[in-house]
N, C-alpha and C positions, 0 to 999 in steps of 0.2 A: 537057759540063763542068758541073760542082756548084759552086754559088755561097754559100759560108758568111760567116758573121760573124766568122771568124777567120782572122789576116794572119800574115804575117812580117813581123820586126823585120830589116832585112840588118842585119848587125855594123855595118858600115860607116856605118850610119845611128844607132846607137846615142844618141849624141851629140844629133843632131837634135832627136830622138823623145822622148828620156828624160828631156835635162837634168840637171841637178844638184839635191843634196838638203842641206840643213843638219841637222848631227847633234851629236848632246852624246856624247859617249862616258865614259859613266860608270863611274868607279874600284871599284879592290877595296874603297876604305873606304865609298864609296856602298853598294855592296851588300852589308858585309856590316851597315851602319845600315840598309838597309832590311829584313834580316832579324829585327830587332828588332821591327819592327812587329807589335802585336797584332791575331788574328785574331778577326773578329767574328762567331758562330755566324748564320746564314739572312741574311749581308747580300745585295744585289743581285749587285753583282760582286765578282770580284776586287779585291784593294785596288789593282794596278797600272790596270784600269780605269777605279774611281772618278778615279783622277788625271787618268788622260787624258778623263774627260769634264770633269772642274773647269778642267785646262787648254785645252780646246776651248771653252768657257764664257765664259771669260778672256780668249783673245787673240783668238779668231773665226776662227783657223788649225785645219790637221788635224796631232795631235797622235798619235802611236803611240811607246810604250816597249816596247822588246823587252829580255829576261833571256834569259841564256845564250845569245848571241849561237852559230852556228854559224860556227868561221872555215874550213871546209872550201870548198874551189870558189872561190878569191879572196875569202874574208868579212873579217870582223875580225881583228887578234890579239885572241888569248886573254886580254889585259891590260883588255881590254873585256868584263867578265861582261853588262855590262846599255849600252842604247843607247834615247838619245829622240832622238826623225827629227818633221819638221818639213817645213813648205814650203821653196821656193827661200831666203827670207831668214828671219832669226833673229831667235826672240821676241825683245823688248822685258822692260823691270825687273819685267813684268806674273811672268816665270814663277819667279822665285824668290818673291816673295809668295804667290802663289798655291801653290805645295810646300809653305811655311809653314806657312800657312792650312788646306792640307788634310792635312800631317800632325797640324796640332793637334787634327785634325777626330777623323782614325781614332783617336789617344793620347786622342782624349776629356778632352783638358788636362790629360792625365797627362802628367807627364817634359819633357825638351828637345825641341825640335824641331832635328834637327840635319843632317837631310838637303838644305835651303836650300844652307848655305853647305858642299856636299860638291859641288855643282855648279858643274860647269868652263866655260870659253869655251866657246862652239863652236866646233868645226874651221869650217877653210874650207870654203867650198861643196865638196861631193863630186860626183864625177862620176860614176853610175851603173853607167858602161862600166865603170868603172877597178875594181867587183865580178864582173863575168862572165867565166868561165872560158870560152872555146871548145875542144871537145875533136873529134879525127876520129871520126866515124860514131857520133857519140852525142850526147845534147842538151847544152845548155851549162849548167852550172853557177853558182850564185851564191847570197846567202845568202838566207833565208826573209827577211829584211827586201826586199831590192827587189823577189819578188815583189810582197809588200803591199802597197805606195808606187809604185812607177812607174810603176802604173797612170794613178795622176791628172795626173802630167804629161803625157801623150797625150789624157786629157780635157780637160784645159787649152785645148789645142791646138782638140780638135774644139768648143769654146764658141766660138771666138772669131767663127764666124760661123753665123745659124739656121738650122737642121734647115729645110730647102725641104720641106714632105710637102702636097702637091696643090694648092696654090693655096695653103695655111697656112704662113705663117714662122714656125716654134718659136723662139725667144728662149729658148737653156739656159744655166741658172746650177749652179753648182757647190756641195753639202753639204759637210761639214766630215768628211763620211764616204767621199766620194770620188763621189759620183753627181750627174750630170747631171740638173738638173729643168726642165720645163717650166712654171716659176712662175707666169708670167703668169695673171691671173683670166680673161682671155678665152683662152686656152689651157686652161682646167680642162676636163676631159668631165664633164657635167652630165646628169644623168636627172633630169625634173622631177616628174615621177610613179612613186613617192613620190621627194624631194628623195635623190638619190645624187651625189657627188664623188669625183673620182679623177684625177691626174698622171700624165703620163709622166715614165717615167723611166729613163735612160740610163746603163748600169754599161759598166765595162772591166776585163778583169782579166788580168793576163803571166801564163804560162804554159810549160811546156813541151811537148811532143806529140812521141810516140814516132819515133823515127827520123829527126826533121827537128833540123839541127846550129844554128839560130839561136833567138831565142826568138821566140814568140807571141805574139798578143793579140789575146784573144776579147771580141768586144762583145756585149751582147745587152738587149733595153727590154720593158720591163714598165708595166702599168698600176698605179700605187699608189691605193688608195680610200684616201680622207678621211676620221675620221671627227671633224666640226667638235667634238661636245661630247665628244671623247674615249672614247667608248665601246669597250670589246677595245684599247683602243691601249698599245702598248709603248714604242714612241716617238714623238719628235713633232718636224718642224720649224719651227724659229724665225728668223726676220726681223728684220735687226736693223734702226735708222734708217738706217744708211750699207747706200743699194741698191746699191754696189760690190763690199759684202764679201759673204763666203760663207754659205750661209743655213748657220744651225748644225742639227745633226741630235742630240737628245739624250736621253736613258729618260728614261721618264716610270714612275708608276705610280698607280694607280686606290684611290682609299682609300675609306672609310664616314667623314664629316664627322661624330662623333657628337653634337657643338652644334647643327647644325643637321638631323641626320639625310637628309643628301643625298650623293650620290657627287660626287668631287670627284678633279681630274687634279694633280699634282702632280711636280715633278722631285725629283732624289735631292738630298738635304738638304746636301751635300757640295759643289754649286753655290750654293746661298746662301752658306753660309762662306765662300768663296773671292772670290768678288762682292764681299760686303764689306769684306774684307781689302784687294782691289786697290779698292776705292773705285769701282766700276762703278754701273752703273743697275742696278737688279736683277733679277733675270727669274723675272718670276712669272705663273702661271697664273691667269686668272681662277675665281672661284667659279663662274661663269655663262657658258662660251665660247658665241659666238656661234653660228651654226645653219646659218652659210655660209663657209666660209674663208677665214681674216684673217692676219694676219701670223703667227698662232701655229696650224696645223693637225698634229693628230696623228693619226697614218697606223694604219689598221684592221691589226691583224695576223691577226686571221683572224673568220669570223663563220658560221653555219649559215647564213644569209640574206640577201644584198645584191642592192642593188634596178639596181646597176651590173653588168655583165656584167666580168669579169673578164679580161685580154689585150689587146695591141694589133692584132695579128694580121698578117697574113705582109704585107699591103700595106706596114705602115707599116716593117717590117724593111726589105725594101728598098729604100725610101727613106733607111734609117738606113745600108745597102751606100753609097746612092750620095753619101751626106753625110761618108762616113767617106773615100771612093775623091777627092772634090773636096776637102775639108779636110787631109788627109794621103797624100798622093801618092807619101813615101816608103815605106808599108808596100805590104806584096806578099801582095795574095790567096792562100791555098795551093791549089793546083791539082788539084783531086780528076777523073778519067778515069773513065768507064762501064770496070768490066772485063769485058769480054766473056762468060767463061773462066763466069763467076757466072749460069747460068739458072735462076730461079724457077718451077715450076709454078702456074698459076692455083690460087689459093685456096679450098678447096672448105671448102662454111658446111653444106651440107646433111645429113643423115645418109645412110650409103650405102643403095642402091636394096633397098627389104623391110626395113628398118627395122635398127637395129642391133642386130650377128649377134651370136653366142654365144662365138664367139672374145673379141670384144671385150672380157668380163668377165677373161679369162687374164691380163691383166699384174695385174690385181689381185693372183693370188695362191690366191684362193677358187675353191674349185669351182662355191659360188653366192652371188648375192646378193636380199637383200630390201630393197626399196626401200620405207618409208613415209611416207605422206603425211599430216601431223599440220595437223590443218585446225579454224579454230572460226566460217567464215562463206563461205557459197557462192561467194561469189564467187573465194577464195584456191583454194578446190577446183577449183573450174570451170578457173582457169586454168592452176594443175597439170596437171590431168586433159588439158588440150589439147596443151600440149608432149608428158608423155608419148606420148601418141597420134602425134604427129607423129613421134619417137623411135622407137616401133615399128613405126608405119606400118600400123597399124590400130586398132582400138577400144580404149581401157582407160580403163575404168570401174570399181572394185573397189566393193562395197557397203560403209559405214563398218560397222566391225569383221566384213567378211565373210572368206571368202576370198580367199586371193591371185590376180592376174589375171598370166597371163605374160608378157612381153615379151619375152623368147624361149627358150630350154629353160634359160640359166640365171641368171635376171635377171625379180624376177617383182614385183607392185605390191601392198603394201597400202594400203588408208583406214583415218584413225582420227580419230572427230572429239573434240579434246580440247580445248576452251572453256577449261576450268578449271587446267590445263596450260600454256598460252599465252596466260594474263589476266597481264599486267605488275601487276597487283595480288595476284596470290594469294600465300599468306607462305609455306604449304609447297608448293613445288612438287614435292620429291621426292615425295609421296604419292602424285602423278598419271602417275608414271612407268612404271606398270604399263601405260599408252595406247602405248606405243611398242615394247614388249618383244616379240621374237617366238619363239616355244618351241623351234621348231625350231634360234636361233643354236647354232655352233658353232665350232672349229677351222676348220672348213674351209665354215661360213659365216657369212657377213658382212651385217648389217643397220645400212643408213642411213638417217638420217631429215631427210628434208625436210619444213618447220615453217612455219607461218605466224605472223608476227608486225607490229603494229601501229606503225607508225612512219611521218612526217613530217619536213623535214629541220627545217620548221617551228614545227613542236609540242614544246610543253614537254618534255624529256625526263623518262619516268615516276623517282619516285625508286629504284626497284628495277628495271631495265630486264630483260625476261626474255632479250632474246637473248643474253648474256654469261652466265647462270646457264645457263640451259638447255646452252647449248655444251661448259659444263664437268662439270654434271650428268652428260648422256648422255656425256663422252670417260671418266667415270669405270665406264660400261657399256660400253664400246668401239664406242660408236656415234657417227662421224663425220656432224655436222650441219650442213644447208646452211638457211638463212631466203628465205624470198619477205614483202615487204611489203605489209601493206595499209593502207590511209591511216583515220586514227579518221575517224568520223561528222560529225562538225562542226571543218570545219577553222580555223585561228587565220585574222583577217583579212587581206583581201588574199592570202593564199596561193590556189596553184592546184593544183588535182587532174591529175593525170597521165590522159593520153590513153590508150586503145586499144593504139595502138604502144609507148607507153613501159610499159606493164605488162606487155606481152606479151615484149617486149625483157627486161623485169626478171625474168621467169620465167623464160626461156629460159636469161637467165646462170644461173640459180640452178642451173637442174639440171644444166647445164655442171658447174658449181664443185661439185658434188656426186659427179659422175662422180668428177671428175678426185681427189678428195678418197677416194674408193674404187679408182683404181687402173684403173677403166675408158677404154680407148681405144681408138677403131674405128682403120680403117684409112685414114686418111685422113693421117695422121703419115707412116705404111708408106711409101704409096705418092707423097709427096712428097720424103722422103728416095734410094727406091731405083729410081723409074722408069728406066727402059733408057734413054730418050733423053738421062738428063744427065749432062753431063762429071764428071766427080766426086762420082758416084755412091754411094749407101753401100751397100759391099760385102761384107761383113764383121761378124761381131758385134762387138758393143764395148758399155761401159759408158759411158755419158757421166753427170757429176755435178753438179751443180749445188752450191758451197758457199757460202751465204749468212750474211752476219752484221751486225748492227744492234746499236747503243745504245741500251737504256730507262734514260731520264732517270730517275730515281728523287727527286729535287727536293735539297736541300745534301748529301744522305746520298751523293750519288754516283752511279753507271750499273753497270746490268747489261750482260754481252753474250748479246743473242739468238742463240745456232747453230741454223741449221735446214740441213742436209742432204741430200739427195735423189738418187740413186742411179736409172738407166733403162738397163736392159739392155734391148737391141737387137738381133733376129734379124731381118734383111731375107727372110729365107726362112721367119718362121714366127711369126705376130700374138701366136699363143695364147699360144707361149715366149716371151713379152715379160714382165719383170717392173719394178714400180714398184715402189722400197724408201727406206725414210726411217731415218734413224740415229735410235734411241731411248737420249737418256740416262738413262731409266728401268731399260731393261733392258742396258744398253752394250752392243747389239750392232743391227748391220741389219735391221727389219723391214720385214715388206707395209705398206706406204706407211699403207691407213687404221688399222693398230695406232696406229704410233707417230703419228702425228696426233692420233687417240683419244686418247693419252697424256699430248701433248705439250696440249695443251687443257684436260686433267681438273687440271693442275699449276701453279705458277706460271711466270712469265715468268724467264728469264733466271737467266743466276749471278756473282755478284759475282766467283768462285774464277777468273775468264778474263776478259779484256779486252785495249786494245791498246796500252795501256801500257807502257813500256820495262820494269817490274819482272813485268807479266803477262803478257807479249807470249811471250815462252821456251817457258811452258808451255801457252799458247792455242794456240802451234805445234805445241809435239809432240802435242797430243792430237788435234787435228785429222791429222794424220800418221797418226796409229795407227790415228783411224777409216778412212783411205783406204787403210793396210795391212792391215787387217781384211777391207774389203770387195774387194779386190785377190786376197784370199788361199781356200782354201774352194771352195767351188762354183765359182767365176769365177778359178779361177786362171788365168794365160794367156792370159785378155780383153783384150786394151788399153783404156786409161783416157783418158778425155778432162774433163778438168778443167774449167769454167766457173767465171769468180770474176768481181767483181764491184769493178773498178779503185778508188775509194773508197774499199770500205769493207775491203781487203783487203792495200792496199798497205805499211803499217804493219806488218803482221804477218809479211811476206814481201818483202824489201829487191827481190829479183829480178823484183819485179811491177814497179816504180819506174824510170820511163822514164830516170832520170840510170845505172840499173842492170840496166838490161831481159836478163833471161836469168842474169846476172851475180850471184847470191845466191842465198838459199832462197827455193825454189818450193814450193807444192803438188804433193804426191805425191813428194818428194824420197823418200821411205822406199821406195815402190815401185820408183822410176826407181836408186835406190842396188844393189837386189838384181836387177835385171835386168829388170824389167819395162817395158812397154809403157807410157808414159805422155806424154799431151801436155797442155797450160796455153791454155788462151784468155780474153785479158783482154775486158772488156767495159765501157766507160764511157759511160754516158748524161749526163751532168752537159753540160750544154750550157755552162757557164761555161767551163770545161775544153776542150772539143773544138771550139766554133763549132757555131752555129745556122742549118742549113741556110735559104737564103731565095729561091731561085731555080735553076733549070739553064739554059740554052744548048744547045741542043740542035734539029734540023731539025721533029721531028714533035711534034704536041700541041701547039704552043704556043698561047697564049690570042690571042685578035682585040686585045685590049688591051694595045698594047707596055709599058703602064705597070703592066700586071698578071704580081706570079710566076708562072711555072710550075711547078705543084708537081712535087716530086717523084715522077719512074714508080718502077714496081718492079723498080728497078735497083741495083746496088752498086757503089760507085766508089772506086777504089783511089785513094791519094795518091802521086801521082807524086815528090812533093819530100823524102821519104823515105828515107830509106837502109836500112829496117826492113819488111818486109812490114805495111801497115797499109789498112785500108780502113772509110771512112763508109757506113750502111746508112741512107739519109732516109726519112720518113713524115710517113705525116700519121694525125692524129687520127681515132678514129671521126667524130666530131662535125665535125671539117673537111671529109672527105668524104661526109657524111648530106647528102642534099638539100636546097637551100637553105642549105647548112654554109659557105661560102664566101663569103659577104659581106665576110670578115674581109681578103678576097684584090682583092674588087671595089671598098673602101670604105675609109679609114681609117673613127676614131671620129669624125674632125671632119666627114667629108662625107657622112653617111648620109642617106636623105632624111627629111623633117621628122618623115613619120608612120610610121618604121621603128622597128621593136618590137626590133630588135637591140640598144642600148644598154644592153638588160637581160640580155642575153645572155653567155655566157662565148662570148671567141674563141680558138680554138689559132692557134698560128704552127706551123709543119714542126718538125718532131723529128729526132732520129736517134740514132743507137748508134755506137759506133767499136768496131771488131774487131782486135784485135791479137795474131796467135799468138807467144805467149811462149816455148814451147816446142816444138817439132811432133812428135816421137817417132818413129814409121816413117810419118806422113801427108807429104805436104804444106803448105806453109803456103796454099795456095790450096784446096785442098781441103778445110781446115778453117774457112777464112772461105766456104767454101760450106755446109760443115755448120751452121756459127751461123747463117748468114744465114734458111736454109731451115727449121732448128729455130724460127727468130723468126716466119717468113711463116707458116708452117702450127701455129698455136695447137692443143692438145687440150680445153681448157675455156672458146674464146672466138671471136666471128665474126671479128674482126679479127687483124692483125699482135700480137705481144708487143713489150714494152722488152729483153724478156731471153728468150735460147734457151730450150726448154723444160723442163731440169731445173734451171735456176736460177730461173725463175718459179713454178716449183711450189713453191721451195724457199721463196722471199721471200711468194708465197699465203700459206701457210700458218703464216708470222709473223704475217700479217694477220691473221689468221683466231683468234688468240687472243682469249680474254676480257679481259686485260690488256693489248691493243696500244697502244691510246690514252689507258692508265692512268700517269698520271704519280704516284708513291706517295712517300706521305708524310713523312719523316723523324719522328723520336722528340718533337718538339717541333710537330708537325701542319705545318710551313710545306710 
């Protein structure tokens, strides 16, 4: 049995668990006075936001206003466009002042303020239950507000007595945001060398999960770092004098002091106005915050560097199981079974025996490929030069700009040492790109290059950075590039240079991610998919697809949506007939995987004209439709199609992904499955908030000598018994949890490591996992397709480890990464 951090709510218990909530339920004249309100170009939030931060500010309560209430599933009538939810009791005179105040704010002291007195009594306390719909053999229904909200009333519950984790009492207090802190100064995790801080902290969130008829609720804690003077922080929490009340949680942002020329933390200007209107103490940041955390610490949102390890790790999960199972006795663990039916083959990392064959280059597409190695300092070469060797399985050495060395009749090596190519300083790089070109490309061959490039997570980043030019430079040649780093000559202080193992590890992915970026795959996929001994075996050709999609923030201008695509035909009886194909919206049709890569690189990111939008959402469907009848049709007519999507970021766009509608709406590949075609849907969610975080098994063999210690998860897949829907959790663990030594995180909370353990600077993973849910099955099985994802996940084509996601949905999501603009957040007309 699989031990997760998500339970059931029985109906019956509802009541109990949830409690009641205090709501305003605001009128037509309320909202259509708040449509009046002017909008203010590059403010922080939303104007309904700022409210609810002025009113969390105000009363020291958690404050949420929802518009267009949803009355489907038990919600609202529709005589309620907008609703503010509140704790068990109702503000005080603090929140009409305060509306006041902060409509005077956004009116900028233009006009009336006349939304105060549009605000009604509150209803009487609501009862949560009296929202949720129970339906037979589907999940239950209710409106997107008690998701939000009911979660904190079950946190409520779990404060009321401290977290027991190894001999340490956690004493947790409640944010104004819903999360559970371990406030305490003697509860902080401290690195004293250099000075790091970081909290626990404990989240809950309702949910629903496929095929089970009650609802959910998934725990899961996290390590928050501090940063005391403010540094990267977005928010920050505050402590008020009353240790009763809830610490408030609130944005901050980071300015340029220009009087004094120093950085300086500050909140949104919309909490002082409000402050003063209700006549409060006012809460203000110092110029100077302390250097150790004080009543006002604001939490690190992200950094290239901290000197704290990041994670609490699977120890202290389980102890959050057993705090959760003694504090609330009426939820009900969901009960996940080993399925037998599901055999893995052992994981092969190595390349096959005589180095990798010639076949292997055929899914590519090309009849051959050239591999170059763009090198400006020995050591990048040397360690190049050692993987391929290992890759071959004999010598390859190419002389810089000599001839090619083979690695096997179609897959051969050049050197080319380009210094001047690869200096993050030079202005034109194109000039240098004649170092990479090789005479012979053509149609039917294919030239990639892997690059060496100078990077630290450390180090200033250069202000022309070459690996994002370069990548789009050469996808404008149609040459798909992979980077290996090497660390500059003088490293920033205190940083460390990478060992032996981790460079050799760094190369090795590279030319993985290079391969796979070309299209090249041994047999090692082959032969975990269709060995004879396994039950549901793959026997048959078939296309499986991988359709991924992402939002690029673009900053007030709005988001792109990223499509990336990818397409793996399957011949169990034939490596070389294997093809890897990627949807190019350059040329609107399917190509060999490194074209459109090539392409999708040389271009920008994303297109405004698609998103997932009620007004874009129509036409983000049918195009995606047309691509999957496209490639349905043609060469592969007749194939069956296996759909991989990606539950998140996909469900918006296709109602029948949507666990309240699972099967029940438009799916992917609706256009094929319409004209007769072979098609099946497999959902995939990783969002541990959503599914529960795996933190232990039950189970006779392997167990640890330490009854206090998880046992992680084997390599096995375990159905959910409590389901009425075929659905099953796939657990893992991290490379880095099971690397030698990787496991402290299992033996040790952060509070009891021993004095002179170097792990507190350390990142720790806790158990992962994926939830497999066939949407649709077509002529398969639903067991035989949750053995296909499982097995596509176990046996990676460009990595030693398990994937998040089956292998044509990884490739798909890679290869967003892998843009020059993935971590470009772009400017609006006004630079914010």
């Amino acid at each position: 049995m699989l031990i997760s951090l998500a339970y059931r709510v029985p109906r019956e218990n509802l009541d109990a668990l949830l409690g009641t909530i205090t709501a305003y339920p605001l009128s037509e004249p309320f909202s259509a006075a708040w449509e009046t309100l002017p909008r203010t170009e590059g403010q922080w939030r939303q104007p309904y936001k700022t409210l609810e931060t002025g009113l969390v500010a105000a009363t020291g309560q958690p404050v949420e206003l929802f518009k267009m209430a949803d009355p489907a599933g038990g919600g609202l009538a529709p005589r309620e466009p907008m609703l503010l939810l509140t704790s068990a009791s109702a503000l005080d005179h603090r929140l009409r002042i305060a509306v006041r105040a902060w409509e005077r704010h956004v009116r900028k002291g233009a006009g009336t303020s006349v939304l105060a007195d549009l605000l009604p009594a509150p209803d009487p306390a609501r009862s949560f239950a009296d929202y949720v719909e129970f339906r037979p053999g589907t999940v239950p229904a209710a409106p997107k507000w008690v998701f939000r909200t009911a979660s904190r009333q079950i946190l409520r519950q779990l404060a009321r007595e401290p977290l027991q984790s190894d001999g340490r009492s956690l004493a947790l207090r409640m944010d104004t945001s819903g999360s559970l802190l371990a406030w305490e100064l003697g509860d902080l995790i401290v690195n004293s060398d250099p000075l790091a801080f970081g909290m626990a902290t404990v989240r809950a969130r309702l949910v629903t999960v496929a095929g089970v008829e009650d609802m959910v609720v998934c725990f899961d804690a996290s390590l928050s770092r501090i940063s005391p003077q403010g540094y990267r922080a977005k928010n920050a929490w505050i402590e008020r004098e009353d240790k009763e009340s809830l610490i408030l949680r609130l944005p901050v942002k980071r300015y340029l002091d220009q009087a004094t020329d120093t950085w300086r933390t500050r909140l949104d200007p919309v909490i002082a106005a409000i402050l003063e209107a209700c006549q409060l103490e006012p809460l203000e940041i110092p110029a100077e915050l302390p250097k150790e955390p004080g009543a006002i610490r604001p939490q690190m949102a992200e950094s290239p560097v901290h000197f704290l390890g990041s994670g609490l790790g699977p120890r202290f999960m389980l102890r959050l199981h057993e705090h959760i199972l003694r504090t609330l006795p009426l939820l009900v663990p969901l009960d996940y079974q080993i399925d037998k039916s599901i055999r893995l083959l052992e994981r092969v990392k190595q390349y096959p025996d005589g180095g990798l064959p010639g076949d292997a280059v055929g899914p590519s597409g090309y009849d051959r490929i050239t591999l170059v190695c763009a090198y400006d300092t020995a050591d990048a070469r040397d360690r190049m030069f050692a993987e391929l060797e290992e890759m071959a399985g004999r010598p390859v050495r190419p002389e810089a700009g000599g001839a090619p060395v083979g690695v096997n009749e179609r897959l051969d090596v050049v050197a080319r040492h380009c210094p001047d190519l690869l200096d993050h300083a030079t202005a034109n790089r194109a000039a240098f790109l004649d170092g990479v070109r090789v005479a012979s490309a053509s149609d039917s061959h294919l030239v990639v290059a892997w690059l060496e490039t100078e990077f630290h997570p450390t180090a200033e980043r250069p202000e022309l950075d070459a690996k994002p030019h370069l990548r789009r430079l050469l996808g404008h040649l149609g040459i798909p590039a992979q980077f290996t780093a090497t660390e500059p000559v003088v490293l920033p202080p205190k940083a460390k240079s990478r060992g032996p193992a981790e460079k050799k590890h760094a190369a090795r992915a590279a030319l993985r991610d290079l391969l796979r970026a070309a299209g090249v795959l041994d047999d090692r996929l082959l032969h975990a998919l269709t060995h004879k001994g396994l039950a549901n075996r793959l026997d048959r050709r078939v296309l499986l697809v991988g359709v991924h999609l992402r939002e690029q923030q673009t900053g007030a201008s709005g988001s792109l949506l990223v499509t990336t695509m990818v397409a793996l035909f399957v011949d169990p009886h034939d490596l070389a007939s294997w093809r890897t194909l990627m949807f190019s919206e350059n040329r609107d049709d399917w190509v060999r995987v490194a074209e459109g890569i090539a392409e999708f690189h040389s271009g920008a990111i994303g297109t405004s004209r698609m998103g997932r939008s009620p007004r874009k959402a129509e036409r983000t469907r049918a195009e995606i439709e047309r691509r999957l009848d496209d490639l349905a049709s043609g060469e592969f007519a007749g194939i069956p199609l296996v759909v991989f999507v990606d539950a998140p970021a996909t469900r918006l766009l296709w109602t029948g992904l949507q666990n309240g509608r699972l099967g029940d709406g438009p799916l992917p590949g609706d256009a094929v499955h319409v004209r007769g075609g072979d098609v099946a849907v497999v959902r995939l969610n990783t969002d541990l908030t959503e599914i529960g975080r795996p933190v232990t098994r039950r189970e006779k063999a392997n167990m640890p000598g330490d009854p206090r210690q998880p046992a992680a998860p084997d390599r096995k897949v375990y159905r959910l018994t409590d389901s009425v829907r075929p659905s099953w959790l796939f657990p893992g663990r991290s490379a880095t949890l099971k690397a030698k030594g990787g496991n402290s995180g299992a033996r040790f909370t952060r509070w009891t490591l021993p004095a002179d353990s170097r792990e507190l600077g350390r990142p720790w993973h806790s158990y992962t996992a994926k939830e497999i849910v066939v949407v649709r099955a077509g002529s398969w099985t639903a067991e035989a397709l949750a053995a296909l994802t499982a097995r596509l996940c176990e046996q990676p084509v460009s990595w030693d480890d398990r994937t998040m996601l089956p292998v044509p949905l990884h490739l798909a999501a890679a290869i967003g990464r892998d843009h020059p603009d993935w971590r470009v957040r772009h400017a609006d007309e006004n630079g914010n």
